[in-house]
C-alpha positions in Angstrom: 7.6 -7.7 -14.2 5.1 -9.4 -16.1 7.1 -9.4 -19.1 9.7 -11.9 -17.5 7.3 -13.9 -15.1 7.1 -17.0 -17.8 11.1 -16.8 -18.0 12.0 -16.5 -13.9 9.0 -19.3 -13.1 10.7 -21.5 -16.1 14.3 -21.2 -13.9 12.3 -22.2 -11.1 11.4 -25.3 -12.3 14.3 -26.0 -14.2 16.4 -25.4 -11.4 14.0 -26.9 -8.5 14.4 -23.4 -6.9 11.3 -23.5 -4.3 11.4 -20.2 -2.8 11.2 -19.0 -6.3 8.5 -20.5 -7.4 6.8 -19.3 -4.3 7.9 -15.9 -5.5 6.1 -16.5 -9.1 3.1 -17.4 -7.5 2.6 -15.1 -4.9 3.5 -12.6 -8.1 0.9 -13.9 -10.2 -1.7 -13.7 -7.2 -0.9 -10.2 -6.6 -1.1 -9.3 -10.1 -4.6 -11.5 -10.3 -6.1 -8.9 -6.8 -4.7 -5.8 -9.1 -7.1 -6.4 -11.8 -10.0 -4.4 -10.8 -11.8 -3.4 -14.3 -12.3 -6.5 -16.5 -9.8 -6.0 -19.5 -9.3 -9.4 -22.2 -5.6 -8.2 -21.8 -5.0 -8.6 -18.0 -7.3 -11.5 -17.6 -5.9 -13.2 -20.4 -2.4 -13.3 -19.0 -3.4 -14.1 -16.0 -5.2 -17.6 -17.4 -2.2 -17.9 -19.6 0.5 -17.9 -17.2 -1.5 -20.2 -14.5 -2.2 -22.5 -16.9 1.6 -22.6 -17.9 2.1 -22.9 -14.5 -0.7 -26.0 -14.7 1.5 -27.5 -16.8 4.5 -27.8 -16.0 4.0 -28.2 -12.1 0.5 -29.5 -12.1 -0.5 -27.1 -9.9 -4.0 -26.2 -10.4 -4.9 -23.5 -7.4 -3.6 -20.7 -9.6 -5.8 -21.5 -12.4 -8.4 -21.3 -10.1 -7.3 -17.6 -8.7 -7.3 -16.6 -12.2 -10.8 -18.2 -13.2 -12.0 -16.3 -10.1 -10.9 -13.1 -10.6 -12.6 -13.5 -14.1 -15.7 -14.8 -12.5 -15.6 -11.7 -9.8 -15.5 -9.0 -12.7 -18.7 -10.8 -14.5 -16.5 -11.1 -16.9 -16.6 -15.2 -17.8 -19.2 -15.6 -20.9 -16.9 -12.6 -22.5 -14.1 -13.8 -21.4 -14.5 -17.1 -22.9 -16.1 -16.6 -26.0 -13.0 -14.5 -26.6 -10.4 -16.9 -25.8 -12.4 -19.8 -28.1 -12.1 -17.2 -30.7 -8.5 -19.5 -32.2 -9.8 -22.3 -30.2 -7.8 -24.3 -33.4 -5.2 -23.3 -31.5 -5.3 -23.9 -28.0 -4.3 -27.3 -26.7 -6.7 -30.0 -25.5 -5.7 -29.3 -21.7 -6.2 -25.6 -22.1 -9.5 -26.0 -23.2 -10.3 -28.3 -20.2 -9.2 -26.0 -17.9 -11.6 -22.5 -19.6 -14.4 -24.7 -20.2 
């Protein structure tokens, strides 16, 4: 479930459990093809959790599955001027990676 993706992806990496992290990703793509009406909320953890994922493995293609959902929905100028809404807040990289 999406409420313990960011936990089961962090044992992933801990552990250096590859199969797992497959599993998280292919999860996080599915969840990205199952957002078909552009909601903040769903598009928001999806850029969240791939750009977690961006950081700890350096993996960029799944920030790129979630950029491109957002981009499918039209939903990009909303979606950003949203998320700079605490830009304050968000680190240096995330703001790379929405920008």
């Amino acid at each position: 479930t999406r409420a313990l993706f960011r936990d089961v992806n962090k044992i992933s990496v801990v552990f250096k459990v590859e199969w797992l992290s497959e599993k998280c990703k292919e999860f996080l793509r599915k969840e990205a093809e199952s957002v078909t009406c552009a909601s903040y909320a769903n598009l928001l953890f999806l850029f969240e959790e791939a750009a977690h994922i961006f950081e700890l493995q350096k993996s960029r293609d799944l920030v790129d599955v979630a950029l491109k959902r957002i981009e499918v929905l039209q939903y990009k100028q909303q979606f950003i001027d949203q998320y700079l809404e605490n830009a304050e807040k968000l680190s240096t990289r995330k703001l790379d990676l929405v920008i």
